[in-house]
C-alpha positions in Angstrom: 142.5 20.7 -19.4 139.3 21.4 -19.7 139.9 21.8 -23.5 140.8 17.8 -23.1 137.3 16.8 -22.4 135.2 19.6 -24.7 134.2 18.8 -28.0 135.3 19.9 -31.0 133.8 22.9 -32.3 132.9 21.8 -35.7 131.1 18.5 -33.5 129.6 21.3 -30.8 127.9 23.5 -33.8 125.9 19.4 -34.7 125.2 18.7 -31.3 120.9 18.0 -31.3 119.3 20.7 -29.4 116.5 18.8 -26.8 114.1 22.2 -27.5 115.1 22.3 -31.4 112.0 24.5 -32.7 112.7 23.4 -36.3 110.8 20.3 -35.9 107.5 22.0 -34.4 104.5 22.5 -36.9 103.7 26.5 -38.0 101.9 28.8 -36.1 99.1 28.8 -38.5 98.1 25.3 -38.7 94.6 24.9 -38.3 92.8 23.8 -35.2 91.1 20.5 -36.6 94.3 19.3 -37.7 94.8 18.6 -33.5 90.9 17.6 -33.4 91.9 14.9 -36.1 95.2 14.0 -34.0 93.3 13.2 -30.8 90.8 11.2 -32.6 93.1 9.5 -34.0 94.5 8.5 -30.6 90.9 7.9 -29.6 90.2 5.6 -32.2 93.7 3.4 -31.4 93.2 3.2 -27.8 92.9 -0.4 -26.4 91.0 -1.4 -22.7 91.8 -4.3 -21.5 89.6 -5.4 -19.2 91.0 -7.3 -16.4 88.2 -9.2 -15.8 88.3 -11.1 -19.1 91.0 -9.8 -21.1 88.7 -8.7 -23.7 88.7 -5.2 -25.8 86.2 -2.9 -26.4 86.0 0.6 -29.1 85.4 3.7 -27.1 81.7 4.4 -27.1 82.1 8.0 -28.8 84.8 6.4 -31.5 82.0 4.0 -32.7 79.4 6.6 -32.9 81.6 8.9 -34.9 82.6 5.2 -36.9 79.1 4.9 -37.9 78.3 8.4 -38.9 81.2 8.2 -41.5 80.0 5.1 -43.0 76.7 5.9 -42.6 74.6 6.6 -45.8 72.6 9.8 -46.2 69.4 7.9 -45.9 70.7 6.1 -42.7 71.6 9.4 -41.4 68.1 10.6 -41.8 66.4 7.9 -40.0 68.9 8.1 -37.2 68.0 11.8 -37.4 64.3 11.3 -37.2 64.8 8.4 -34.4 66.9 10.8 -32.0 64.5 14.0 -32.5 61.8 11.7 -31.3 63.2 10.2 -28.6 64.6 13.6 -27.3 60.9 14.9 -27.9 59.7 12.3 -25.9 61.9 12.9 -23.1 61.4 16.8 -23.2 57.6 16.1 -23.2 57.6 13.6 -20.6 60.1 15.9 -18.8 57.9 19.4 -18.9 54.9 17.1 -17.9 56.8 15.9 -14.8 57.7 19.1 -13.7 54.2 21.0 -13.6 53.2 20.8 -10.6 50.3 18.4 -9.6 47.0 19.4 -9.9 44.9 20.2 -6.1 44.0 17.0 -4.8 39.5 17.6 -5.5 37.6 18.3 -2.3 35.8 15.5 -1.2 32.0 15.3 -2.1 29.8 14.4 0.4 27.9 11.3 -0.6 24.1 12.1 0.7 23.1 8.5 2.4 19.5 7.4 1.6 17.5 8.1 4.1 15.6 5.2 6.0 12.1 5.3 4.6 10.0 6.4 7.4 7.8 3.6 9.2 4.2 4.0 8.1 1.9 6.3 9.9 -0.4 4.5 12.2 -3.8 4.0 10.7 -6.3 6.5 12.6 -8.8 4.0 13.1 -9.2 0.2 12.8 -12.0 -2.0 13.2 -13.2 -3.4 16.7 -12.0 -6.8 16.9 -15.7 -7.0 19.4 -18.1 -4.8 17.1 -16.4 -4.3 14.1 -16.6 -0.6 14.1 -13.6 1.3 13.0 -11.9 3.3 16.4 -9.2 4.2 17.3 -6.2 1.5 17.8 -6.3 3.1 21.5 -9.8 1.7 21.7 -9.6 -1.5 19.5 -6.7 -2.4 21.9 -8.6 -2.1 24.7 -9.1 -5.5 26.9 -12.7 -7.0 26.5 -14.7 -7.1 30.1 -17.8 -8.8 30.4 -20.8 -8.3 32.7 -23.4 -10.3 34.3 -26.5 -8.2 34.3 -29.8 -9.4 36.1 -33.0 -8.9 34.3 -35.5 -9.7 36.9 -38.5 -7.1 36.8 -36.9 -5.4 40.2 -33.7 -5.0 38.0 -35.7 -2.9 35.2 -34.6 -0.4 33.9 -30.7 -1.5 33.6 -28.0 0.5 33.0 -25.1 -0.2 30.0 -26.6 -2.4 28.1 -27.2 0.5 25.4 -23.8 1.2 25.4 -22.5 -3.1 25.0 -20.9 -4.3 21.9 -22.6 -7.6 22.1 -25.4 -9.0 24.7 -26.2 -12.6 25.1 -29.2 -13.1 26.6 -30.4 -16.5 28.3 -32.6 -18.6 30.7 -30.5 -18.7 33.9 -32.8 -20.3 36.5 -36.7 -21.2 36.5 -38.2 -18.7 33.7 -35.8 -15.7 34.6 -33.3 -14.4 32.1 -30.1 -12.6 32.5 -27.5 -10.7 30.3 -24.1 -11.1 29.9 -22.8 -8.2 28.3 -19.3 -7.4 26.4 -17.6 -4.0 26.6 -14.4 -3.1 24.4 -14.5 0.4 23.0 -17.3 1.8 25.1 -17.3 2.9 28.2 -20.5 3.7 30.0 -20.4 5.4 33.5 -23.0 3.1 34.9 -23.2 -0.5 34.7 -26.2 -2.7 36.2 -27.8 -4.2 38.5 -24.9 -6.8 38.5 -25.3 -10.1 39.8 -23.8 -13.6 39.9 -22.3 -16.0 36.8 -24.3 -18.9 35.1 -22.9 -21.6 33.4 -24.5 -20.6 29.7 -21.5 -17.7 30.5 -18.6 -19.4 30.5 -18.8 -20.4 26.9 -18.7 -16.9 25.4 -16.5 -15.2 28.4 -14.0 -17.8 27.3 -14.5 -17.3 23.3 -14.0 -13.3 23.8 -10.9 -13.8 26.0 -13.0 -11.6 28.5 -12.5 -10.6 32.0 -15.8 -11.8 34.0 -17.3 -8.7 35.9 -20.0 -10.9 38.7 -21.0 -10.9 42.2 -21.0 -14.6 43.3 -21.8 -17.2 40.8 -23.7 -20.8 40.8 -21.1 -23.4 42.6 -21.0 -24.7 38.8 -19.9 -21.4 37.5 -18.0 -20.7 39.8 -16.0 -24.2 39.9 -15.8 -23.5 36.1 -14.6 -20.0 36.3 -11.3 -21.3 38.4 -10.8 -24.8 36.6 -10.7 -23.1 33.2 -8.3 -19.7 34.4 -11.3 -17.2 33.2 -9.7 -13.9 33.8 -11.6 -13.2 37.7 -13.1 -9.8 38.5 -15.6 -11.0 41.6 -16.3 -8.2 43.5 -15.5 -10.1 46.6 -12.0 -9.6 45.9 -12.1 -6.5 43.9 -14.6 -4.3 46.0 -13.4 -0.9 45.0 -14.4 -1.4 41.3 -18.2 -2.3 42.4 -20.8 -0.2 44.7 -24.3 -0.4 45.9 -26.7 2.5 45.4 -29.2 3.4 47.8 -32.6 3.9 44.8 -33.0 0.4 45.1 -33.0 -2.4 47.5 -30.1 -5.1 47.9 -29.7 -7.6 45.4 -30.6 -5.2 42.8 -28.2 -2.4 43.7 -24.8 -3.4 42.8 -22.8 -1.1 39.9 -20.3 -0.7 38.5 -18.4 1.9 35.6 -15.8 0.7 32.7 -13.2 3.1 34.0 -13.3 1.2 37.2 -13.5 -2.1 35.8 -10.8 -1.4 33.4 -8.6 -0.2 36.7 -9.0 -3.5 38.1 -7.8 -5.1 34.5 -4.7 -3.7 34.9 -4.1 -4.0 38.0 -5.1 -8.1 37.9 -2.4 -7.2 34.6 -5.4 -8.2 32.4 -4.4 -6.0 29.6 -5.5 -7.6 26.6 -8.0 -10.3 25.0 -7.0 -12.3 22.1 -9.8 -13.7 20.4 -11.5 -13.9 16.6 -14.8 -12.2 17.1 -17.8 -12.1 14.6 -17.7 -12.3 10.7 -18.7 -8.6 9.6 -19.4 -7.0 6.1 -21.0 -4.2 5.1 -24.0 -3.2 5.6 -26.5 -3.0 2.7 -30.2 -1.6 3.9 -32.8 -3.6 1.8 -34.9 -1.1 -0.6 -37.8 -3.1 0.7 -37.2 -4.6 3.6 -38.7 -8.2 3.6 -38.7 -8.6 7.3 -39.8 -6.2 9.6 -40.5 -7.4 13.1 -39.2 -10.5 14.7 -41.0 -11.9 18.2 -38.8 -14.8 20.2 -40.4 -16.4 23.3 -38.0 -17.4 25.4 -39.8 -18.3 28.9 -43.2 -16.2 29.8 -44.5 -12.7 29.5 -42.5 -11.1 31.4 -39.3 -12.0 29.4 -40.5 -12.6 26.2 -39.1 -10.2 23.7 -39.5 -8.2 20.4 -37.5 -6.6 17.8 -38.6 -4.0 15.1 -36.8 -2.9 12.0 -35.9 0.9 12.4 -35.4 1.6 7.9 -34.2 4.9 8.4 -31.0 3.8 10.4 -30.9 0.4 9.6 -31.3 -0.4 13.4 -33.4 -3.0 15.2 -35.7 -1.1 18.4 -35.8 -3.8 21.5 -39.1 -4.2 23.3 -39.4 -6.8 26.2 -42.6 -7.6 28.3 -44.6 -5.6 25.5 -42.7 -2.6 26.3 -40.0 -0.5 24.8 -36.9 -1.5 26.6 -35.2 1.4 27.9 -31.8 2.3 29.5 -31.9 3.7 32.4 -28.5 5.9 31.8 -29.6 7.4 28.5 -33.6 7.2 28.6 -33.7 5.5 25.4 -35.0 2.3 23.6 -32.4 0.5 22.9 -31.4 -0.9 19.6 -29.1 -2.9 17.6 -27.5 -3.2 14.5 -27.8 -6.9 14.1 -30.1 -9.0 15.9 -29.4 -13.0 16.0 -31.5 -15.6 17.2 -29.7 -18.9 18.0 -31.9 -21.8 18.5 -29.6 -24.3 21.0 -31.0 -27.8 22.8 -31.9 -27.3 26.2 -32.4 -29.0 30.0 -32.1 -27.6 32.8 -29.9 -29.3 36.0 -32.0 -28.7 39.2 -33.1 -25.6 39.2 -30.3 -24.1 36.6 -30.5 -23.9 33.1 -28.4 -25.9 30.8 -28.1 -24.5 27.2 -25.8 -26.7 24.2 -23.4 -24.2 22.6 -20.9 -26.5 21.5 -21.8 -28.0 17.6 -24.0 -26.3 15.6 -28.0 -25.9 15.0 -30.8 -23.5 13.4 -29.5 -19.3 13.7 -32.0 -16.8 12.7 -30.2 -13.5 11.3 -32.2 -10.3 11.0 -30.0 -7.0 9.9 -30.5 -4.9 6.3 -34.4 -5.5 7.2 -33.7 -8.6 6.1 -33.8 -12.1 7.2 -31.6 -15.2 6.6 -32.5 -18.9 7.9 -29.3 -20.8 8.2 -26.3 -22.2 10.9 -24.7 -21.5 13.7 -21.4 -23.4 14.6 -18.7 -23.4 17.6 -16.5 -26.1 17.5 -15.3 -25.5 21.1 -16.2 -23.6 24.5 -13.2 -21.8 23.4 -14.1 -21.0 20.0 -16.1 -18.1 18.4 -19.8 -18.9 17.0 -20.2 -18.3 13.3 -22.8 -17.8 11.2 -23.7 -19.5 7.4 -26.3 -19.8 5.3 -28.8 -22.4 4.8 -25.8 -23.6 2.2 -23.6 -23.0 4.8 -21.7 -20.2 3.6 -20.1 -18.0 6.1 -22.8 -14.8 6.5 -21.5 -11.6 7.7 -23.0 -9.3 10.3 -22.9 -5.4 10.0 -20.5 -3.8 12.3 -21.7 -2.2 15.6 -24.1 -3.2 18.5 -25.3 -7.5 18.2 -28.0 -8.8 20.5 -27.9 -12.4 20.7 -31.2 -14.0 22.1 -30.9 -18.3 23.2 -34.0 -20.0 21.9 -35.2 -23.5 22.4 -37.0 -24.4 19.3 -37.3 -22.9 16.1 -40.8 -22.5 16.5 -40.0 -20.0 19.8 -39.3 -17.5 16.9 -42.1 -15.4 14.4 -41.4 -12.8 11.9 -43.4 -10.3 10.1 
């Protein structure tokens, strides 16, 4: 049966083998010829892209497309255009990978330094003499002293030692002093006694503190209306003391240190004020004026200066005497003597000098002597001192005597 259903032989020896090995290629066919095949299929492979349905060529199929076509020349540039862009990458990739350099340490930036302030100037000039001290001493409050000149008061002490003296008619033919103390400080001041009127002007135009025992009720009145800076010894008695070689009213003294105690404790601590015009001083080769006499009331208190050439200082004589100090034994002098002539009455038995305006000044320093002005626009204001033209004239720094006249014809040089 089974012979019903099998082939014929002759139709069994034709029957196609599915692993017939005649069809396959030779062992010995080369290796590109499969290269070429699967190019082939490369190059007729179709993407459709779902998203629009379009086709695209295989990205390595085109390249090899355009390197067949491609001329030699074409071929070169391409070439030349890869082996720089790889050389740019392989630069930019050997650069990339070194590592990066140490950060630098930081440099510290020296900061300017703040210019130093200015070293304090050794000495200055006295705002009160003009004399260069210390700033200690040129800051110093100003204190001024009412110093009795009676013949029972002779010889005084301090007044040697005073940056400026005024010297006036008080009451009947008796003069007194009011002297101004700054950078000195003398150990014994005296006799003091009571404040005048003639005062008030120059204690105010100093910005002084008024050293006194007492004053006329004028004064006084004066010294409280106008806020002078008050050192009475009736209410500062430790600052003042009576000593026993001479005889009450004559006996009252004082020192700077004490006074100045009594400054800052009354918190009197400084003086604002302008004081004189100075220059320098310039001795005269031949000095044209040599002696100056001013008579002020009598005898007794009528006074002299003489030119000293060989240190330009003026000796004081008063009563036909040398005027000594009683502290230091000397004559006293002065650097710069001025003679202010100023009207004059006198209101009851007090004396009433004119220092506001101006009128005749007499200036005598450099052994010379110049005729001219005085002017003080105000109780408050400083005097100053011009020529005959009226130009301001300058007084040599240190020690200024300032004698009140009533006339110009109360004063005689030779």
């Amino acid at each position: 049966m089974m012979d019903d259903v099998r082939p014929p032989k002759s139709e069994r020896n034709h029957t196609t083998r599915l692993h017939d090995d005649s069809d396959r290629e030779p062992s010995n066919v080369p290796i590109q010829r499969h290269e070429e095949q699967v190019e082939e299929m490369i190059e007729s492979t179709v993407y459709d892209k779902p998203e629009n349905k379009k086709s695209r060529v295989h990205p390595i199929a085109f390249i090899k497309q355009y390197w067949r076509e491609a001329s030699k020349k074409k071929r070169l540039i391409t070439i030349a255009v890869l082996l720089a862009f790889f050389t740019t990458i392989t630069v930019g990739l050997v650069f990339a990978l070194q590592p990066a350099p140490p950060e630098p340490e930081p440099v510290a930036v020296e900061q300017p330094e703040e210019p130093l302030p200015p070293p304090e100037p050794k000495t200055i000039p006295s705002e009160l003499t003009g004399v260069e001290v210390s700033p200690q001493l040129a800051s110093l409050p100003v204190t001024a002293v009412t110093i009795e000149n009676s013949p029972d008061a002779r010889p005084q002490s301090g007044l040697a030692d005073a940056g400026v003296v005024f010297e006036a008619m008080v009451e009947g033919s008796i003069t007194r002093f009011l002297a101004l103390y700054q950078e000195d400080k003398p150990e014994q001041i005296g006799p003091i006694r009571s404040v005048r009127r003639n005062h008030i002007d120059w204690i105010l135009a100093h910005d002084a503190a008024l050293a006194h025992v007492g004053g006329s009720p004028y004064a006084l009145s004066r010294v409280r209306s106008l806020g002078v800076k008050d050192l009475d010894q009736f209410q500062n008695p430790e600052a003042y003391r009576r000593v026993n070689t001479r005889f009450a009213p004559h006996n009252m003294y004082s020192t700077r240190a004490d006074l100045l105690k009594v400054h800052e404790k009354r918190g009197y601590n400084k003086s604002d004020f302008n004081g004189f015009v100075r220059k320098n001083p310039e001795p005269a080769e031949k000095p044209d004026v040599t002696e100056v006499s001013v008579r002020i009331s009598s005898p007794l208190y009528n006074v002299r200066f003489v030119y000293d050439a060989k240190n330009n200082t003026y000796k004081r004589f008063m009563a036909g005497v040398p005027h000594v100090d009683e502290q230091t034994n000397k004559q006293i002098t002065s650097d710069v003597v001025v003679v202010m002539v100023a009207d004059y009455k006198r209101d009851g038995i007090y004396s009433v000098y004119d220092l506001t305006g101006s009128n005749t000044a007499f200036i005598f320093q450099d052994g010379t002597m110049t005729r001219g002005i005085w002017e003080k626009p105000s109780q408050k204001e400083n005097v100053r001192f011009g020529n005959a033209d009226g130009l301001p004239v300058g007084l040599n720094p240190g020690k200024t005597w300032v004698t009140l006249a009533t006339s110009a014809g109360d004063v005689t040089t030779k």
